[in-house]
N, C-alpha and C positions, 0 to 999 in steps of 0.2 A: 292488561296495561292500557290497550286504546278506549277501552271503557272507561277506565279511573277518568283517565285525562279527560274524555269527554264528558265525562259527569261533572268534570271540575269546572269545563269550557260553557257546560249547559246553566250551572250554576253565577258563573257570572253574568249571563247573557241574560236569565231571567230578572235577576238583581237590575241590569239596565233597563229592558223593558220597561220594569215599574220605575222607575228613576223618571225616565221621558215620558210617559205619561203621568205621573204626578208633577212631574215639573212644568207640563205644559198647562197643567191645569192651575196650580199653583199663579202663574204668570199672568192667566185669566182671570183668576180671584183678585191678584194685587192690581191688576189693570181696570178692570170692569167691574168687579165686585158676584162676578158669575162664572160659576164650572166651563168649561171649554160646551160644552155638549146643549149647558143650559142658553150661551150666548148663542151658539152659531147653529143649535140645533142639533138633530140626533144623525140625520146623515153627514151634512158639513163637518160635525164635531169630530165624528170619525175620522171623516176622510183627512182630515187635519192631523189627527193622532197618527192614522196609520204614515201618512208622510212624512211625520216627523222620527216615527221608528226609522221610516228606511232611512231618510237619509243619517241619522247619527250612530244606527246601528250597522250602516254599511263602512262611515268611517271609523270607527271603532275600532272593526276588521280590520281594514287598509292601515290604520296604527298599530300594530297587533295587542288590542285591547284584551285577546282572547289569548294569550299566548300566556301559560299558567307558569311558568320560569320564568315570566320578566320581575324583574325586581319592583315593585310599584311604589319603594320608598326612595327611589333613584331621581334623581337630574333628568337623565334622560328621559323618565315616563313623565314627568310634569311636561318637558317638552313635546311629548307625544300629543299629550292632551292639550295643549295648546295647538296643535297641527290639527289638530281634527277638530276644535272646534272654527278654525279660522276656515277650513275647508270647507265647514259645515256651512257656516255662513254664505260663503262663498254660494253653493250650491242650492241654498235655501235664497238667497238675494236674487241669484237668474230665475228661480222656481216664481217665487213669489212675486218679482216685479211683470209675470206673465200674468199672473194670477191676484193682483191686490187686494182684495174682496178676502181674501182664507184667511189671514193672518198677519196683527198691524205692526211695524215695526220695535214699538215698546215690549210688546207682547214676547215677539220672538226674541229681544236682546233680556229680558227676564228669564226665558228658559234658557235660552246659550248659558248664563251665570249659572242659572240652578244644577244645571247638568254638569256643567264643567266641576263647580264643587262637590255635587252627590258624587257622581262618578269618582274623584279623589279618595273620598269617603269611604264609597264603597269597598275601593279597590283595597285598602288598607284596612277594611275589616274582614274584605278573605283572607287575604296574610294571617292573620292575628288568627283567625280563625283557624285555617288548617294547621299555621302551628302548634295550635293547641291542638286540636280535635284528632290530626293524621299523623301516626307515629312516623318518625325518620327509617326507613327501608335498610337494612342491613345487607352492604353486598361484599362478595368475595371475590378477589382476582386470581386467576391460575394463572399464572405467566410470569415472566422475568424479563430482563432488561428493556431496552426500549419503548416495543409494545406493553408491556403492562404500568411502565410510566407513563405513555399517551393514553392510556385507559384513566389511570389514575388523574393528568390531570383534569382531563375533562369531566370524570365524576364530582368534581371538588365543585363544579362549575353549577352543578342539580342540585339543587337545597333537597331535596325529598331521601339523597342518597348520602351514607356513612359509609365508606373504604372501613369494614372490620380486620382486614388481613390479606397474604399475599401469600399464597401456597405455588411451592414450584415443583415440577416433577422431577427432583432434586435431592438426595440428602445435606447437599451445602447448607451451610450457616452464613447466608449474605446477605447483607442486608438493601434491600432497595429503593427502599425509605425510613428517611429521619422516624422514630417511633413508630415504625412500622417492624412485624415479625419475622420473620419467612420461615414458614412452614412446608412440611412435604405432606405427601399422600398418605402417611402413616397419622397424621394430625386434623386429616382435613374432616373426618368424620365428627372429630371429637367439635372441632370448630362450627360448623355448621349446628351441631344440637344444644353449644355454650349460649350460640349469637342468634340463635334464631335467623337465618340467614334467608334471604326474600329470594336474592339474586347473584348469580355465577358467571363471572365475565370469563371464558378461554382465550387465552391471547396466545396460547402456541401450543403446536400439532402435539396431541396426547397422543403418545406411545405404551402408556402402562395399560394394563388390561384392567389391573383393579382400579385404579383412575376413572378408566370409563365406566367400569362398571357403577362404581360410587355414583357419577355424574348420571348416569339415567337412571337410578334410584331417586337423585335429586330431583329430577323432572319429575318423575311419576308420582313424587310426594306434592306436587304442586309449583317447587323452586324454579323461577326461568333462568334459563341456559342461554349464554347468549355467544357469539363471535363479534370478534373486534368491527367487521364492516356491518351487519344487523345490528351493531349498537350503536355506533357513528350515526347511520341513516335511519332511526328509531327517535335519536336525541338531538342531534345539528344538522338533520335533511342533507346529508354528502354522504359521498361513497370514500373513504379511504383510503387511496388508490396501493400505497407502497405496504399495506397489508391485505390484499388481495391476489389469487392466484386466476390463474384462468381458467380452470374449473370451478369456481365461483360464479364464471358469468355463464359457466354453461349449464348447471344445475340448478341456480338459484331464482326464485319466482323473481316476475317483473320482467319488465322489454318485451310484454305481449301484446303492444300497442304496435309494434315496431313491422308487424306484418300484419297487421289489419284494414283492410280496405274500407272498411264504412269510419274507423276513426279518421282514416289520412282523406277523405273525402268530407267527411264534415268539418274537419279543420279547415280545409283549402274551401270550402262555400262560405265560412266565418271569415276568414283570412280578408276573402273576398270583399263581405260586405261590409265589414268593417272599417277595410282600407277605402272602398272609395268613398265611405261616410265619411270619414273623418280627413279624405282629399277635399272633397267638396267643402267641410266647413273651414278646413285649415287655409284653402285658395289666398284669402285677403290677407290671411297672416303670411302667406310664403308669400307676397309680393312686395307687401312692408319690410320683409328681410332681405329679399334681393336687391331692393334697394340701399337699406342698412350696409350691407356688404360690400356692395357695389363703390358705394359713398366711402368706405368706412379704409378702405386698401386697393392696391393696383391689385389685378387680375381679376380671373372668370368668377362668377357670383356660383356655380358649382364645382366641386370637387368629383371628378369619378377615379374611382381606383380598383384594380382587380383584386377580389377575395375569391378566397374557398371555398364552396357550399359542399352541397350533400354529395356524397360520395366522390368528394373532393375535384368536383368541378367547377372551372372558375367561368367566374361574371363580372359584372363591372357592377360595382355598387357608387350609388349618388348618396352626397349630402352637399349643403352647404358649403360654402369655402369658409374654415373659423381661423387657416394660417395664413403667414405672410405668403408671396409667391414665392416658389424654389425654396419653401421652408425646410425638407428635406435633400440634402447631394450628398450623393455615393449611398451605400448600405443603406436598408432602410434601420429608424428608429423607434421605438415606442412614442408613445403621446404620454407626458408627465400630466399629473390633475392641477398644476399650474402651471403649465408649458407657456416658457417667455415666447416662442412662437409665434402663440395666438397672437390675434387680432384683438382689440378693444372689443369690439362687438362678438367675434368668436370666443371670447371667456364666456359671454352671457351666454350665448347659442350652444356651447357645450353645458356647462352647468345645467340649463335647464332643458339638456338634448332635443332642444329645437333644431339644434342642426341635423338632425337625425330625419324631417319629416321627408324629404325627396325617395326616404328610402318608404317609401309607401306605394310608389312608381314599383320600386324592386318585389315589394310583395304581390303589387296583381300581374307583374309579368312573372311571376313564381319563381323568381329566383330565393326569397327567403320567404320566413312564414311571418307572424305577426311574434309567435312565442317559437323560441330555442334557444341554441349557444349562439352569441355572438361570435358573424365570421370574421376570419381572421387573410392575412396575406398570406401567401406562396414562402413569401421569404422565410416568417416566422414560421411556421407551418412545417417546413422541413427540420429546420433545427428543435422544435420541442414534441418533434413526433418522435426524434433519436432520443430525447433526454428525461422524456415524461412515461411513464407508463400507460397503459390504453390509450393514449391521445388520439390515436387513431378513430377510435369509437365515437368521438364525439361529432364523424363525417356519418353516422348512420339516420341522420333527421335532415331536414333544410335547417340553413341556421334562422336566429331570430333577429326582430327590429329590438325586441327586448327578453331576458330572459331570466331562468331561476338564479343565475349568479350573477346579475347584475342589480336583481333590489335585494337582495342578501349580503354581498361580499363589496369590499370597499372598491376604489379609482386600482385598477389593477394594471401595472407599469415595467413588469418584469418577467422572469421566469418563475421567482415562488409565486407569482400571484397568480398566473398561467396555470400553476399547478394547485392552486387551491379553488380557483374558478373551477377548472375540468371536476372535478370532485363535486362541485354542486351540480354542474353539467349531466354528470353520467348518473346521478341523483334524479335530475329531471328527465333522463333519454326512461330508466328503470321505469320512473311512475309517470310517466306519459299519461293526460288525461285531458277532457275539457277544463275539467274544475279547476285543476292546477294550473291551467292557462289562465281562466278567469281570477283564479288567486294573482297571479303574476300579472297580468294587467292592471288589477285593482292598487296593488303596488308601486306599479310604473306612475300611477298621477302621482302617487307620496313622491316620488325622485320628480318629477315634471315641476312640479308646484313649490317646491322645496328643495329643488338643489341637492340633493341627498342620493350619495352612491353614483355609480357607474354604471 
């Protein structure tokens, strides 16, 4: 399976490749009448191409250009590509007004166009292509009510997969979906040799013996077996929580970052030098906003307030001030994603979580990291540790400035959202990595630049 995908991932990426450099040389032809390589030479020509990979094929990434389930005939992926090229610009305008001698202005607004449209292009002839070329995947569910509806609908959600049937370990006749069958274990052999079946989702504890036996026949013929939470964190990167037992988290791979000394020590040198990089450049920008703030409402130009961190010890976390004063009396409240609260200036400062940068102070005194769960108050903390399941777990890391449920999951303002964040949370606590930091950073500008997610 992670091969498919990746073959499918490697296939678009090489398709870009040749996109940006033919588009940049295209730009040089319509500009100058000369190849990129023939005007500027064999090193310069390079060095030109290869910069222009990175940076369009880093925003790409950051847009998930490479994400082989997005729909590319969508609203939103045009949108995408309009983000990444505006980013792209963006990044190539600071690049090149260091550098003006690389690449002239006409030139590079000729390949932004070329790209922007091949890329469209592109993207709409792998569609086309693998629905011709890759047959739809036949799968089968074993389970009955609820769980094998949450399977169902998220399979409906993967174009690659067809729901062929729903076998329970059962002789009832019930049905659990509209045109759907329900079959038992006396059927289930026949089923699988009709449909040609790829894949077996279990969505509840097998008790038959011939059942199982069947099922690891199925394996060993090649068919994947899967469980409701290895399919959730396979296909939408979360962990499932209200189908997960606790021996789950005691058997199952993953969380082997969680007691590693050399990862939690390279993180925290990263942490580091990242945080005061990007203190030192941000200085002139947090002084325009202290001001802003200052200007903009009575009270202090920062906010501190006690959170949770790791192993649920509390600190005092900084940010900006973005509410009125005394916007909160009595109980504490959530923060709505248009909270009449704010400040004029505090909409901006949340939207684009510049009010967030004081907490960069909190990362080099090690109260959070740069990647985790976002911490949370004491107040809330107690009431969704009774009412969520594992919440607790999610105190086994420092929390983050940004993390895997905040450029995935939307403005999260309550208890389901609470409970659908922790699930990407304990998703990222599992696959704990550099790279999935650096994925999540790369991220965090798409919300920074764009107003996008929480």
């Amino acid at each position: 399976m992670f091969k498919r995908v990746l073959s499918r991932k490697l296939f678009l990426l090489l398709g870009d490749i040749f996109i940006i450099i033919l588009s940049v040389n295209l730009a040089f032809i319509i500009r100058v009448k000369e190849s990129t390589i023939s005007y500027l030479g064999l090193n310069d020509g390079i060095i030109i191409i290869l910069i222009m990979l990175a940076i369009f094929l880093t925003n790409f990434y950051i847009f998930d250009f490479y994400n082989t389930r997005e729909n590319f005939k969508s609203i939103q992926f045009l949108a995408n590509i309009i983000g990444s090229l505006i980013l792209a610009s963006l990044i190539s305008i600071s690049l090149f007004y260091v550098f003006p001698f690389m690449i002239g202005r006409v030139v590079f607004l000729i390949s932004l166009i070329l790209i922007g449209i091949l890329t469209d292009i592109w993207r709409l002839f792998y569609s086309f292509f693998f629905r011709l070329t890759v047959p739809t995947k036949a799968i089968l569910i074993i389970g009955k009510g609820k769980p094998a509806k949450a399977i169902y609908s998220l399979i409906k959600k993967i174009p690659e997969y067809k729901v062929i049937n729903f076998i329970a370990d059962t002789s009832k006749k019930k049905s659990l979906q509209e045109k759907k069958i329900l079959g038992n274990i006396i059927s289930l052999e026949k089923i699988i040799n009709d449909y040609n079946i790829d894949d077996i989702v279990v969505t509840e504890l097998i008790r038959s013996k011939q059942l199982n036996k069947i099922l690891i026949t199925c394996k060993m013929s090649g068919i994947n077996i899967w469980d409701i939470p290895t399919f959730y964190e396979h296909f939408v990167d979360k962990l499932p929580v209200h189908y997960i037992k606790e021996n789950w988290f005691l058997f199952n791979d993953g969380f082997d970052k969680l007691g590693n000394n050399i990862h939690r020590r390279l993180k925290r040198a990263i942490d580091l030098l990242i945080s005061i990089a990007f203190l030192i450049i941000a200085f002139p920008i947090g002084i325009i906003i202290s001001i802003a703030v200052a200007l903009n409402s009575k009270g202090p130009v920062f906010y501190i307030q006690e959170r949770v961190g790791e192993n649920q010890k509390l600190f005092n976390l900084f940010k900006f001030r973005t509410m009125v004063l005394d916007a909160e009396k009595g109980n504490p409240i959530w923060a709505e994603k248009n909270d009449p609260r704010n400040t004029s200036i505090g909409k901006i400062l949340r939207k684009t979580r510049m009010d967030e940068l004081p907490q960069l102070i909190n990362v080099i005194k090690g109260d959070i990291s740069l990647i985790g769960p976002r911490p949370e108050r004491e107040f809330f903390v107690k009431r969704l540790t009774e009412n969520i399941p594992f919440y607790y777990l999610r105190f086994s890391v420092k929390p983050g400035l940004t993390g895997w449920a905040q450029v995935i999951y939307k403005y999260g303002a309550s208890e389901e959202d609470a409970l659908e964040k922790l699930q990407y949370e304990l998703y990222y606590i599992k696959n704990m990595s550099l790279f999935l930091d650096l994925k999540i950073l790369l991220k965090t500008i798409r919300i920074i630049l764009f107003g996008m997610g929480r």
